[in-house]
Backbone as numpy.savetxt, mean C-alpha at the origin, in Angstrom:
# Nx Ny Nz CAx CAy CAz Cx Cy Cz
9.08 -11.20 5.81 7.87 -10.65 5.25 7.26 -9.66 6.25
6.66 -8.32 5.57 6.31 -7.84 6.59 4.32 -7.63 6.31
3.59 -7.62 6.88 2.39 -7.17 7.07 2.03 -5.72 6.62
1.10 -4.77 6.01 0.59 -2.89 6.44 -0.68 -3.61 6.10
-1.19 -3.05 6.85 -2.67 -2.67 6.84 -3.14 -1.36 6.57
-3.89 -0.95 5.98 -3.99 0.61 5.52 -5.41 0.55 5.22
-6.20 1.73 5.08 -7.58 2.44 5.04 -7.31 3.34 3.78
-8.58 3.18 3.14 -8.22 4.58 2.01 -9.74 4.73 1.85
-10.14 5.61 0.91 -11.02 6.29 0.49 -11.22 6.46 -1.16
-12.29 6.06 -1.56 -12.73 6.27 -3.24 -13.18 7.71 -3.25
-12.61 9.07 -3.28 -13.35 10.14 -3.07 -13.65 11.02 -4.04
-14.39 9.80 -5.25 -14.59 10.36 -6.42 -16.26 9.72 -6.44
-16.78 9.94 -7.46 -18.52 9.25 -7.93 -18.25 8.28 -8.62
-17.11 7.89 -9.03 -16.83 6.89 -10.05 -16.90 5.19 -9.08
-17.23 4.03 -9.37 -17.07 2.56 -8.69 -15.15 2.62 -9.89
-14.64 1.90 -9.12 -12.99 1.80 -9.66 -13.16 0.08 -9.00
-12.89 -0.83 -9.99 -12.91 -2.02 -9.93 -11.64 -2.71 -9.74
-10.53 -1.61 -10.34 -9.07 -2.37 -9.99 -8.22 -1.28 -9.71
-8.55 -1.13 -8.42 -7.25 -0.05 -7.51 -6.31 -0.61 -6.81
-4.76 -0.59 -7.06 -3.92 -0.56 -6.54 -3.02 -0.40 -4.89
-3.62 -0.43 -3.99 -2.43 0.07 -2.52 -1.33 -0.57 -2.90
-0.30 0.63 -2.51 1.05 -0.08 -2.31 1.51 0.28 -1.44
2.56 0.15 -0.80 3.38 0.62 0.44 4.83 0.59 0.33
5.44 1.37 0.34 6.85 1.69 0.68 7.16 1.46 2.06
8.31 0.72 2.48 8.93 1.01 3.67 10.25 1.66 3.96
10.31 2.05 4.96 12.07 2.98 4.84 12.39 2.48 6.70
13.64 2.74 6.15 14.41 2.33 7.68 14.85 3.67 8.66
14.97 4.09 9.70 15.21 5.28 10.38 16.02 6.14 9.46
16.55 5.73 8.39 17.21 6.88 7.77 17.00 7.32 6.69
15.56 6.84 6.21 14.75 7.00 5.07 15.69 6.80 3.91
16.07 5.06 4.26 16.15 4.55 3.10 15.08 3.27 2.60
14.57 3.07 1.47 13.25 2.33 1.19 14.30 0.88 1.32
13.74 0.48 1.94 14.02 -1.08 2.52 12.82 -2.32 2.09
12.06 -2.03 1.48 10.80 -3.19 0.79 9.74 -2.08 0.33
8.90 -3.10 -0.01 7.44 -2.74 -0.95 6.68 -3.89 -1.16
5.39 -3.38 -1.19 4.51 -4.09 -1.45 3.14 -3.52 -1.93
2.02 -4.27 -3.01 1.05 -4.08 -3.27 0.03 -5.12 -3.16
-1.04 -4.63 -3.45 -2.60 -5.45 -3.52 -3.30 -4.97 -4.17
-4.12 -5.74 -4.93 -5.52 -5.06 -5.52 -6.51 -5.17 -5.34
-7.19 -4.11 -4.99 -8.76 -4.03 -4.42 -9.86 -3.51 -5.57
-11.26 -3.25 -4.92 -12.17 -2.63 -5.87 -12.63 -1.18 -4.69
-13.15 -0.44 -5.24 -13.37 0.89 -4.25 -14.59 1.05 -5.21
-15.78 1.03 -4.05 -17.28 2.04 -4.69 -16.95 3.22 -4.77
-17.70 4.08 -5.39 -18.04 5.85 -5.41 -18.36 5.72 -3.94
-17.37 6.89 -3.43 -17.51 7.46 -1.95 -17.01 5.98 -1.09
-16.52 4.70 -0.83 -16.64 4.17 -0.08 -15.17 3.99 0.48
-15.04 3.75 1.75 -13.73 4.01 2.68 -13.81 2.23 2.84
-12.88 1.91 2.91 -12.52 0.14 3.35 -10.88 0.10 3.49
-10.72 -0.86 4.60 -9.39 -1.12 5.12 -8.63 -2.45 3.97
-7.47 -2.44 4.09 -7.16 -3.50 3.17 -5.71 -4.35 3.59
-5.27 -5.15 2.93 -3.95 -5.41 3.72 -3.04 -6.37 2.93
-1.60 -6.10 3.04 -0.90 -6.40 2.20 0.69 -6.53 2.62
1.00 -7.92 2.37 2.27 -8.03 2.57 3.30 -7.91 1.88
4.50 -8.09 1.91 5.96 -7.85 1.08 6.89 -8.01 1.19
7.91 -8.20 0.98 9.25 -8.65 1.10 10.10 -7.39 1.60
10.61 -7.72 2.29 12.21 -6.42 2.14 13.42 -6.47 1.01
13.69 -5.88 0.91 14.36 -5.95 -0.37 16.23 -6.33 -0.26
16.11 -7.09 0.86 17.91 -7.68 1.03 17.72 -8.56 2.49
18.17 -9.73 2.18 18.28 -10.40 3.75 18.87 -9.90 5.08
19.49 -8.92 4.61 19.89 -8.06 5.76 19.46 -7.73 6.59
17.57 -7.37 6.27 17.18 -6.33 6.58 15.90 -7.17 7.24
15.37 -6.89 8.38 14.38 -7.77 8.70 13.52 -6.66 9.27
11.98 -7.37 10.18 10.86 -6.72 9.79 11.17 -5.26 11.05
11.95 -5.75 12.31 11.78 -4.64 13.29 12.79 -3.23 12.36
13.34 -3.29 10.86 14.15 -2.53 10.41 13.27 -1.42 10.26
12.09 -1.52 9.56 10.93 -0.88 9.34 11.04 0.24 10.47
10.98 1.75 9.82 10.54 2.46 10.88 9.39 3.36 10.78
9.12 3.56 9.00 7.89 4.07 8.60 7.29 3.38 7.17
6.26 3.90 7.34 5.36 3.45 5.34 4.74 3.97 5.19
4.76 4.37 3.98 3.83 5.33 2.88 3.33 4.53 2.00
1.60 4.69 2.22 0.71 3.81 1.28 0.14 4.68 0.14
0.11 4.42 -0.66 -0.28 5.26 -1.75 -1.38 3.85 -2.60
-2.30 4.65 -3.18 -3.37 4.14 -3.99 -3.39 4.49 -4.99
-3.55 3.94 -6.24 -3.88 4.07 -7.98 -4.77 2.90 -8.69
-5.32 4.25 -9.42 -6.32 3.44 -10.10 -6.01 3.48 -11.89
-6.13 2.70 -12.40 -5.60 2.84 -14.07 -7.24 2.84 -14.82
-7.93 3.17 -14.15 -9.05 3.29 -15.24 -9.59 4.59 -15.24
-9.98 4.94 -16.59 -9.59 6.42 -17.45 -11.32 6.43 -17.97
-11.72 7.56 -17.40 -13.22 7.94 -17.96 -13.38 8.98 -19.03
């Protein structure tokens, strides 16, 4: 299992009650080796840290495999 911790930003006027982080991981040769998500709430304008664990995606592959992650945020609610 691995741990990301990540920071994001609501940088809209809207409160979003069910936003998404997820994280991709890739191994030195940018191949995606796990994932993971969480769900948070984000005020209009407010920045908060969050954190979320995940599996790798083959026993092979353990946590020092990790060499980068890309967190990405979504929100599914439609104004």
């Amino acid at each position: 299992m691995v741990k990301v911790i990540g920071r994001g930003t609501n940088n809209t006027d809207k409160d979003h009650s069910v936003a998404e982080p997820g994280a991709v991981m890739f191994n030195a040769d940018g191949k995606v080796i796990g994932f993971c998500w969480t769900m948070e709430s984000f005020g209009a304008g407010q920045t908060k840290t969050f954190e979320m664990s995940g599996d790798l995606m083959s026993d092979s592959y353990s946590p020092s495999d990790v060499d980068h992650v890309e967190v990405y945020i979504q929100c599914d609610e439609w104004y």
